[in-house]
BAMARDO-853460 format. One record per residue: x, y, z of N, C-alpha, C, O in turn; residue in three letters. Coordinates in steps of 0.2 Angstrom, whole numbers, plus 5000, padded with zeros to 4 digits. Example, Ala and Ser with C-alpha at 12.3 -4.5 7.8 and 13.67 -1.06 7.14 Angstrom:
2
506649725039506249785039506649845039507149835042ALA
506449895035506849955036506450005039506750065040SER
This chain:
238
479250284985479450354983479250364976479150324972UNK
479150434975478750454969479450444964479950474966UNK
479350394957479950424954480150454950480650434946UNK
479650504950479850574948480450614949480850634944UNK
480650604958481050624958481650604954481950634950UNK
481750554959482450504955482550514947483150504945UNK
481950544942481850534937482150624935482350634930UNK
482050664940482450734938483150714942483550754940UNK
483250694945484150694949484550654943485150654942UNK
484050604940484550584935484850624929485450634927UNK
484050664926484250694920484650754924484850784919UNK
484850774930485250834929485950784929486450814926UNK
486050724931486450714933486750714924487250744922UNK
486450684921486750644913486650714911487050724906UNK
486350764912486450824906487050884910487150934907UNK
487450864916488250894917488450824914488750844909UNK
488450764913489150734911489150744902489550734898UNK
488450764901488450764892488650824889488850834884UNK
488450884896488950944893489850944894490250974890UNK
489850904899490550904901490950854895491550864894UNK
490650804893490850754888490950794881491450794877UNK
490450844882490750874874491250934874491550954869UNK
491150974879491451004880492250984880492551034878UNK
492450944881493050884880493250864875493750884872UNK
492850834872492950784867492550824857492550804851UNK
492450864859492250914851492350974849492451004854UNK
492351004845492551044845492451124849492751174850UNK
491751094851491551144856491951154861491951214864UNK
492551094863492751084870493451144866493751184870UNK
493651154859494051184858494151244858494751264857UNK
493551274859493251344862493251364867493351424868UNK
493051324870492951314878493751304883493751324889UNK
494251284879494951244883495151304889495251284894UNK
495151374887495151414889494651454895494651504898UNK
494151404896493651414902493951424909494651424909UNK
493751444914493851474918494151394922494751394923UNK
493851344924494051284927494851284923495251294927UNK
495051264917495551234913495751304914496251294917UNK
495751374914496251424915496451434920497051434921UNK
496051434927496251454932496151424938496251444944UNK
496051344936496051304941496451234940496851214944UNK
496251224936496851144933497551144933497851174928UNK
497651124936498651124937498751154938499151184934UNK
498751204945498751274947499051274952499251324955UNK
499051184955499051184963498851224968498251234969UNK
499251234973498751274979498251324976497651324977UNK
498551364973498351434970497551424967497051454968UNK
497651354964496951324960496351304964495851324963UNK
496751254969496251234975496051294977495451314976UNK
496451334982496051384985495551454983495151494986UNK
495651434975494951504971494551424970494151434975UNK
494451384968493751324967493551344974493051374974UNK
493951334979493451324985493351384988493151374994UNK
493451454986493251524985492551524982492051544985UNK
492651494976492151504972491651464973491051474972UNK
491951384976491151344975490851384983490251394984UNK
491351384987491051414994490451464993490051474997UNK
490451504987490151574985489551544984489151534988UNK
489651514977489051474971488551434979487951444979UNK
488851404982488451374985487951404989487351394988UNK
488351484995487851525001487551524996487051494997UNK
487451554990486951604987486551564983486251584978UNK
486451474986485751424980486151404975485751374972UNK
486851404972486851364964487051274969487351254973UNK
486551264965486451184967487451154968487951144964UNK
487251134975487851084977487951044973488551034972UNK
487551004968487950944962488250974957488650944953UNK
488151044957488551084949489451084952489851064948UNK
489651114958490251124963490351054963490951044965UNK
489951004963490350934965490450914960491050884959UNK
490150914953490350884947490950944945491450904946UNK
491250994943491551014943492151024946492751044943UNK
491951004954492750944958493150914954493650924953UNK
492550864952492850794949493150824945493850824945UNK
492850874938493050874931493950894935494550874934UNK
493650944938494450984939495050954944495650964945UNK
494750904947495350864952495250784951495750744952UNK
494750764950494550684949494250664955494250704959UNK
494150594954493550584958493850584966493350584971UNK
494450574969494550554977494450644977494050684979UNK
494950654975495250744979494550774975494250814979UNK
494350774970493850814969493050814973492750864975UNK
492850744974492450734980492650774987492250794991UNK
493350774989493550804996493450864994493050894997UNK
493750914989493750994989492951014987492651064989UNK
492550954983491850974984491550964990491151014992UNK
491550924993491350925002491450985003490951025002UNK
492250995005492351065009492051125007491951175011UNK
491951124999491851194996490751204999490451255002UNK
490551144997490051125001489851125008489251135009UNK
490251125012490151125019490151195022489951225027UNK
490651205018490851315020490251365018489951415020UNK
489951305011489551375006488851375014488651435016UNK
488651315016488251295021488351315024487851355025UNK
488851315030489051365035488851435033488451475036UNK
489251455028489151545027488651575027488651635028UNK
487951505025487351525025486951535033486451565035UNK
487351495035486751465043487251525046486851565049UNK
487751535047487751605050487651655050487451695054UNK
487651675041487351735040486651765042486451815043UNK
486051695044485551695046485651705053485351755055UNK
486051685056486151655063486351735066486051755072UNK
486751765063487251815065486951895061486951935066UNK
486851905057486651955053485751965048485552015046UNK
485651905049485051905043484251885046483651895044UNK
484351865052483851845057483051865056482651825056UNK
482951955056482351965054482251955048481651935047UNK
482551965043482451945036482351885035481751885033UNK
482651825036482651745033481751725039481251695038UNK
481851755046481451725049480651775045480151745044UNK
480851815045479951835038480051795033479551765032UNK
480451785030480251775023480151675025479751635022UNK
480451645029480551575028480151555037480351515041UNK
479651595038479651585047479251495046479451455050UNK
478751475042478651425041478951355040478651305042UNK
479551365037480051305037480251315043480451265045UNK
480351365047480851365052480651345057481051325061UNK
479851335059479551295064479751245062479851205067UNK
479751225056479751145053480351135056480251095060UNK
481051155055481651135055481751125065482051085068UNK
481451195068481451185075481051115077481351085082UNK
480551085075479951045078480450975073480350915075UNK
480850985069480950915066481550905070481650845071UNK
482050945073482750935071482850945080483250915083UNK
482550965082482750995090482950935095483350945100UNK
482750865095483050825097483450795097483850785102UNK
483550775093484050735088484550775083484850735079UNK
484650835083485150885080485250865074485050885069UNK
485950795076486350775071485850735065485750735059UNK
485750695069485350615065484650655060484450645054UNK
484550695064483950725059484050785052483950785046UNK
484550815057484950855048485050795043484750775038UNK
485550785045485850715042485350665038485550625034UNK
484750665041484050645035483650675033483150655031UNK
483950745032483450805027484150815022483950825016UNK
484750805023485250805019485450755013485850765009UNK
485150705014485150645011484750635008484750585003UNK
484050665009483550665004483550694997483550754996UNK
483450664991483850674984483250744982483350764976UNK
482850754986482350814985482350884991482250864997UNK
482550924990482151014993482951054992483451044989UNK
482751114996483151164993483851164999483751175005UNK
484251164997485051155003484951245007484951255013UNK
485051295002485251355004484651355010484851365016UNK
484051355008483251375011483351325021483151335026UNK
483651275018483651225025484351255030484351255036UNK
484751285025485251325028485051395034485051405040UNK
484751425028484551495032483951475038483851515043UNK
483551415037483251385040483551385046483351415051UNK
484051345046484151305052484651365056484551365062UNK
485051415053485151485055485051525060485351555064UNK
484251545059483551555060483551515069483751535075UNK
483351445065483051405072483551415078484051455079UNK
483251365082483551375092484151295089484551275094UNK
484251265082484651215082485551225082485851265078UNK
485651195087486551215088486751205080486651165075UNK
487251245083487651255075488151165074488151135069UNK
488351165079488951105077488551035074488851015069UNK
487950995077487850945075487450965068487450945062UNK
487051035071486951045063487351045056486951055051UNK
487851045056488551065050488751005052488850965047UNK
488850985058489150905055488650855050488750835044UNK
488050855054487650825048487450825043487150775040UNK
487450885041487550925035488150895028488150875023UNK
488550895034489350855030489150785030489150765024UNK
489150755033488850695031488350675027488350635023UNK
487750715027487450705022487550735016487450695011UNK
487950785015488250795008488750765006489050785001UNK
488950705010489450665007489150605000489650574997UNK
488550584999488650524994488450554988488650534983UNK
488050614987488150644981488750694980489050694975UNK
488850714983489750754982490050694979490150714973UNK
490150634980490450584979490250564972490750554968UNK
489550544969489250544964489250574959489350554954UNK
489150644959489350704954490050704955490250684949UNK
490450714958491150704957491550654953491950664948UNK
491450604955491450534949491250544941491550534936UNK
490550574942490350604934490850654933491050654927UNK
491050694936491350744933492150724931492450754926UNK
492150674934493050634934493050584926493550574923UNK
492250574926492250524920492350594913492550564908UNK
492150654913492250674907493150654902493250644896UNK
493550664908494250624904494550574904495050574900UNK
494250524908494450464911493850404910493450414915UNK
493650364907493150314907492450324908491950294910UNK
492450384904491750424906490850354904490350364907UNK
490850324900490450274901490350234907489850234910UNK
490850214909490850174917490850204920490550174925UNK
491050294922490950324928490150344928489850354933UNK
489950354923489250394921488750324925488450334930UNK
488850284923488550214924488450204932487950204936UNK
489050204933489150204939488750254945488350244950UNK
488850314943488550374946487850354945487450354950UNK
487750344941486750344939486650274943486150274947UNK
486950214944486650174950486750194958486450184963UNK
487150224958487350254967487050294967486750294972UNK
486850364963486250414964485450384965485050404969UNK
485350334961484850284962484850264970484450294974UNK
485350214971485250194977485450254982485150224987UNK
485650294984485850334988485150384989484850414994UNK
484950384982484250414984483650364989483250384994UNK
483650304987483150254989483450244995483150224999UNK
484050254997484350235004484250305010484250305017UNK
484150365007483950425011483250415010482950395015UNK
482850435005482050405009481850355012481250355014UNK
482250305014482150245018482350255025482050235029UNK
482850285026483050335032482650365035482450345040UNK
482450435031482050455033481450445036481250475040UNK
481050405033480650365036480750325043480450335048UNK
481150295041481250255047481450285056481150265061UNK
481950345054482350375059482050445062482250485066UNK
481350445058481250525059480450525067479950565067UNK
480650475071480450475075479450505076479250535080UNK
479150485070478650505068478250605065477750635064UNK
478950625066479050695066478750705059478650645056UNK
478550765056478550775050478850855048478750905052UNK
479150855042479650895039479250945037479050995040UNK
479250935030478750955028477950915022478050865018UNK
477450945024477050915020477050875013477050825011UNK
477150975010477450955003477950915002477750854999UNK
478650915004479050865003478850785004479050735001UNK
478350795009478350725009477850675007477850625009UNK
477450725002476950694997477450684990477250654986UNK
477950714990478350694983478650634986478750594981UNK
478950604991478950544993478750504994478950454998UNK
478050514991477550474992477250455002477250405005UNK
477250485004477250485013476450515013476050545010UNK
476350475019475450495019475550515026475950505031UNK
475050555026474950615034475050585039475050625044UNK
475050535041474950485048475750425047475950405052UNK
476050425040476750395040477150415045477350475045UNK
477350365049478250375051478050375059478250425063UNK
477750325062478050305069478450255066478450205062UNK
479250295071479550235067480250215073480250235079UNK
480650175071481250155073481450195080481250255079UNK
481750195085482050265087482850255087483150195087UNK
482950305088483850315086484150285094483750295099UNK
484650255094485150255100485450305102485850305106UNK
């Protein structure tokens, strides 16, 4: 795998915990205490939980990258419940996308994206789940674009949104944990995220490789994976 990649998933990951660390801990953070997280989501209870997951559900349909909503979890609930309200807020923003394509947006997303969408049809149509779930896991491409994609395509909704959810589960869980480390053990937690973002990256190109039944995704993507045109007769799933 090219590690280029791994090498931008880290710098965004350490540049939310170094904004979040100072935001906290200087005076900048005493500027800030009044931000919209610390005003109108922290210690808010239900009231709190149900606008994050209003808003990350928003931030997400419309492309702001799912790690910013998951690190943000963390900061605003910590790492168990902050990873689960980023899931869900993740999972909705997904959904909201794949139907808007699905239900409303159909001639539009299929002009503007009709090339991924054969991609998403010819990769995914057998294997539903197993195959979302290895486009989802890959630490590289765009979430929203795969949404309206998959929308678009003849792919059932259910295994595609389940797999989606699992696949959005080990960075949810990652960025969430950095988000948790800005007031709690932020050296250790950072530490930690920067090795399970590593490995969870190297454990979804390894996936995919193996499990993708010699199909191909896309080209591009999978020259940044270091992947050559003829890669991937591989494994088959049970």
């Amino acid at each position: 795998m090219n590690p280029k990649i791994l090498l931008r998933g880290l710098v965004a990951l350490l540049a939310m915990a170094a904004i979040g660390f100072l935001i906290n801990q200087t005076h900048l953070g005493d500027l800030l205490n009044q931000g919209w997280i610390d005003r109108e989501v922290r210690g808010k209870g239900i009231s709190g939980e149900l606008l994050f997951l209003a808003i990350g559900t928003l931030f997400t349909a419309i492309g702001l990258p799912r790690q910013v909503v998951s690190f943000m979890a963390g900061y605003a609930f910590g790492f168990i419940y902050g990873t689960w309200l980023g899931l869900i807020a993740t999972e909705l923003g997904c959904a909201a996308t794949f139907f808007y394509a699905r239900l409303a947006g159909r001639p539009l997303v299929a002009k503007r994206l009709s090339g991924r969408v054969a991609k998403i049809n010819n990769f995914v149509r057998d294997y539903p789940f197993t195959m979302t779930l290895l486009i989802r896991l890959l630490p590289v491409g765009s979430n929203v674009a795969t949404s309206l994609a998959g929308g678009v395509s003849s792919v059932p909704a259910i295994p595609f949104l389940l797999g989606s959810a699992l696949g959005f589960l080990p960075q949810t869980a990652i960025f969430a944990l950095v988000g948790s480390g800005v007031n709690v053990d932020p050296v250790w937690r950072i530490g930690i995220g920067v090795v399970l973002f590593v490995g969870s990256g190297i454990l979804g190109v390894y996936l995919f490789r193996r499990l993708r039944h010699g199909r191909h995704y896309d080209e591009a993507l999978e020259r940044e994976l270091g992947e050559t045109a003829d890669a991937g007769t591989d494994l088959p799933v049970n």
